[in-house]
C-alpha positions in Angstrom: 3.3 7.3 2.7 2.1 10.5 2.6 5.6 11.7 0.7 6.1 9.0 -1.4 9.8 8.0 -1.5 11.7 4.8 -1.2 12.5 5.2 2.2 8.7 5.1 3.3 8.9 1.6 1.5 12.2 0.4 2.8 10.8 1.1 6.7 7.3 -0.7 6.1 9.5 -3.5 4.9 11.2 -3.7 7.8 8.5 -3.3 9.8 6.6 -6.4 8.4 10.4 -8.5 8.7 10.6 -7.6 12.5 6.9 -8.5 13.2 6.4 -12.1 14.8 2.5 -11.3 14.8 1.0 -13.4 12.5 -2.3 -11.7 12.2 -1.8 -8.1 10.6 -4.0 -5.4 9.6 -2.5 -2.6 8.3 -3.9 0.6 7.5 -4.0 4.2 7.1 -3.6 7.4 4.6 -1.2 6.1 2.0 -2.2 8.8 -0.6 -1.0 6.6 -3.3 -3.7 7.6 -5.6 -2.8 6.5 -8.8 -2.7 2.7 -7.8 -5.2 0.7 -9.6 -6.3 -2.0 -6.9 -8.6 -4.1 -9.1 -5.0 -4.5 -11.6 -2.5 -4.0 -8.9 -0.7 -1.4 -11.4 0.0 2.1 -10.6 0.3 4.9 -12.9 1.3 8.7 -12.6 4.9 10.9 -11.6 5.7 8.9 -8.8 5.1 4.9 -10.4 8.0 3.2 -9.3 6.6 4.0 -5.6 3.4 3.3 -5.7 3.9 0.4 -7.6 6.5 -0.6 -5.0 4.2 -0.5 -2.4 1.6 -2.4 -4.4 4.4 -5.3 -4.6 5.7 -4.9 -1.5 2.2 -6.3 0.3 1.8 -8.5 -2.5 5.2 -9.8 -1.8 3.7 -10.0 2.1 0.6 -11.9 1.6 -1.2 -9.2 1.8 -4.5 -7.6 -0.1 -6.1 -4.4 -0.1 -9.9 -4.7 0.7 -11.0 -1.0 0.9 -12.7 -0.3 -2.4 -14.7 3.3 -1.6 -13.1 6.7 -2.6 -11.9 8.6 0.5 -11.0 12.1 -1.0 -13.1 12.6 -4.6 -12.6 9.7 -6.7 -9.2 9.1 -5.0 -8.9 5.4 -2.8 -6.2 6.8 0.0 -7.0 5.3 3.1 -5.8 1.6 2.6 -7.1 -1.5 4.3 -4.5 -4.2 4.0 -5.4 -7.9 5.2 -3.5 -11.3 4.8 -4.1 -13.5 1.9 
């Protein structure tokens, strides 16, 4: 998600509704920084997205195990596993 908008969202959704794998890990640079992963809230300009993103894996059975800054004190690179 490296810009952020709605339609990033909208295509990892249909993404995980096409998949028939049942064993996902899904990863990568989502420079979402402002996403609290211990409260799964996210703050800052761009909310509503990052927050969208937190619910949409949430929604998906999914977690986010990475917990070590990637750039600064920023989390960006994302580790999502299954529930």
């Amino acid at each position: 998600m490296p810009h952020r908008e709605q339609k990033h969202l909208d295509e990892l959704q249909k993404s995980l509704d096409q998949s028939n794998i049942t064993n996902k890990i899904i990863t990568g640079d989502f420079n979402c920084p402002d996403i609290n992963w211990n409260t799964h809230t996210a703050n800052g300009p761009d909310r509503d997205i990052q927050q969208g993103l937190v619910d949409t894996m949430s929604a998906n059975n999914f977690t986010q195990i990475h917990n070590k800054p990637t750039r600064e004190d920023n989390l960006l690179d994302l580790v999502f596993v299954p529930l």
